[in-house]
C-alpha positions as CSV (number, residue, x, y, z in Angstrom):
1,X,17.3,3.1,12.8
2,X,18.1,0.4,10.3
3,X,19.1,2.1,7.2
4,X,18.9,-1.4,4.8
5,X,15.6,-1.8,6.3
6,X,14.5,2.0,5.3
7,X,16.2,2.0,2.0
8,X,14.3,-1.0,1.1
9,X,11.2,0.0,2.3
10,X,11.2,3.2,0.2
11,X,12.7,0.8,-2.7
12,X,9.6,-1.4,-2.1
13,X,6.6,1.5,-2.1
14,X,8.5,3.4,-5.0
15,X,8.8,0.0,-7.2
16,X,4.9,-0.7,-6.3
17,X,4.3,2.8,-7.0
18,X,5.5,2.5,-10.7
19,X,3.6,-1.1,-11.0
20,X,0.8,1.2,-10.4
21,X,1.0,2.6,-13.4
22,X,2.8,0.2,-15.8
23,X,-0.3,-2.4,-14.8
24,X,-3.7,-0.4,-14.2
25,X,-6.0,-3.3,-15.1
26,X,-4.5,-5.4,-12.3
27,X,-5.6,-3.4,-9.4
28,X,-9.1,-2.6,-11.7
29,X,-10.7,-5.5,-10.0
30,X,-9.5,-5.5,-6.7
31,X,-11.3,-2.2,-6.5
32,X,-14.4,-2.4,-4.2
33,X,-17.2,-1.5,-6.5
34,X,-18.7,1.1,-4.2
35,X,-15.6,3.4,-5.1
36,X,-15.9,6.1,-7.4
37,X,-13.3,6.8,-10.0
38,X,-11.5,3.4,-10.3
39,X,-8.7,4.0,-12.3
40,X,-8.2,7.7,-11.1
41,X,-8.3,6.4,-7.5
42,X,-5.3,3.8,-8.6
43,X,-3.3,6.0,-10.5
44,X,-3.5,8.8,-7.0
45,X,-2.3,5.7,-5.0
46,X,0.0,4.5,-7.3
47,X,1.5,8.4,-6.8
48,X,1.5,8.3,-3.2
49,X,3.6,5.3,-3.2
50,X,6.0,6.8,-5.3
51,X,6.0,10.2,-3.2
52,X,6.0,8.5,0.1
53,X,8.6,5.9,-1.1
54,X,10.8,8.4,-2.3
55,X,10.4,10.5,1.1
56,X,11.9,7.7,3.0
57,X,15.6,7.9,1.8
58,X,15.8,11.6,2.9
59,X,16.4,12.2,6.5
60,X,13.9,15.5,6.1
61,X,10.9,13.9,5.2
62,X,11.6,10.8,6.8
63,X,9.6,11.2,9.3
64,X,6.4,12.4,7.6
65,X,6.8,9.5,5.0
66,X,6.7,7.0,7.3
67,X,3.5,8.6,8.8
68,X,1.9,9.1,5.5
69,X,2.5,5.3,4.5
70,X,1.0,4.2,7.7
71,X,-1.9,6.5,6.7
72,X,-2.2,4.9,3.2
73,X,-2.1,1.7,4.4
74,X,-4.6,2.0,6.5
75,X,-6.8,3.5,4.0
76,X,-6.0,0.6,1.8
77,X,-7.4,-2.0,4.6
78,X,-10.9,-0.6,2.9
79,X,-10.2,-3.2,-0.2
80,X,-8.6,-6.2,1.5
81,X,-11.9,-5.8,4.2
82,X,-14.2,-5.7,1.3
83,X,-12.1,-8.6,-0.5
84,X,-13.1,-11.0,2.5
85,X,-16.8,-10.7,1.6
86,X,-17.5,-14.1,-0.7
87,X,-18.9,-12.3,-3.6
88,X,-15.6,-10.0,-4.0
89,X,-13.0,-13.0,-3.0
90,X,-12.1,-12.9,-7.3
91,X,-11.3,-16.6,-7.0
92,X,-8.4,-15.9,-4.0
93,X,-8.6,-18.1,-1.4
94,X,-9.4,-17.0,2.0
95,X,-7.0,-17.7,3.8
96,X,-4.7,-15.6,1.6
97,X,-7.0,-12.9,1.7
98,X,-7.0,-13.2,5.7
99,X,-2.9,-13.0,5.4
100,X,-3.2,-10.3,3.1
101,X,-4.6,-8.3,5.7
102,X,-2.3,-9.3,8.3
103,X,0.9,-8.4,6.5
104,X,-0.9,-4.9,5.6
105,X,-0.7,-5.1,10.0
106,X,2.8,-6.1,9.7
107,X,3.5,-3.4,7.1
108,X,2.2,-0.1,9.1
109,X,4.4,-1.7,12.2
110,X,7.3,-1.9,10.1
111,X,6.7,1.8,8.7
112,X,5.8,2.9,12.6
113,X,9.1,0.7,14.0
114,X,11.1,3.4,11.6
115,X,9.7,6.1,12.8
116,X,13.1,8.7,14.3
């Protein structure tokens, strides 16, 4: 187990965590419009980040942090999915949008390649 790779992955989620709060209206319209609550849904992810983040520097909760991201992201493939339809794109390329979703694949290996 790599601790630099842990310490910044739990660096990373806590950071975008925060962001999560300091800049609401930037995740507004990434939001897929069939979602209730918006900003409630952004604020309870933006928590999660910081929880699950946070979880990853202790060797306790480790474990169940690196689960719960995996879980999260996963949940999260919901907006970049509905992001690749053309009348949610927002102006992003596709082929952004397609990596995007790739490196949310690469993200739940890394979280799962930590796993003790």
């Amino acid at each position: 187990m790599n601790f630099i790779q842990l310490y910044l992955m739990g660096g990373i989620y806590f950071i975008l965590g925060i962001i999560h709060f300091t800049h609401t209206g930037f995740y507004r319209p990434l939001m897929p419009k069939f979602l209730p609550a918006h900003n409630a849904l952004i604020l309870w992810s933006g928590v999660a980040e910081i929880v699950l983040g946070l979880g990853i520097f202790f060797p306790s909760t480790r474990a169940i942090s690196l689960i719960g991201i995996i879980a999260m992201l996963a949940v999260f493939l919901l907006v970049h999915v509905n992001m690749l339809f053309p009348e949610n794109r927002l102006g992003v390329s596709l082929w952004l949008l397609w990596l995007r979703l790739i490196i949310q694949f690469v993200l739940m290996y890394w979280a799962y390649a930590n796993l003790p």
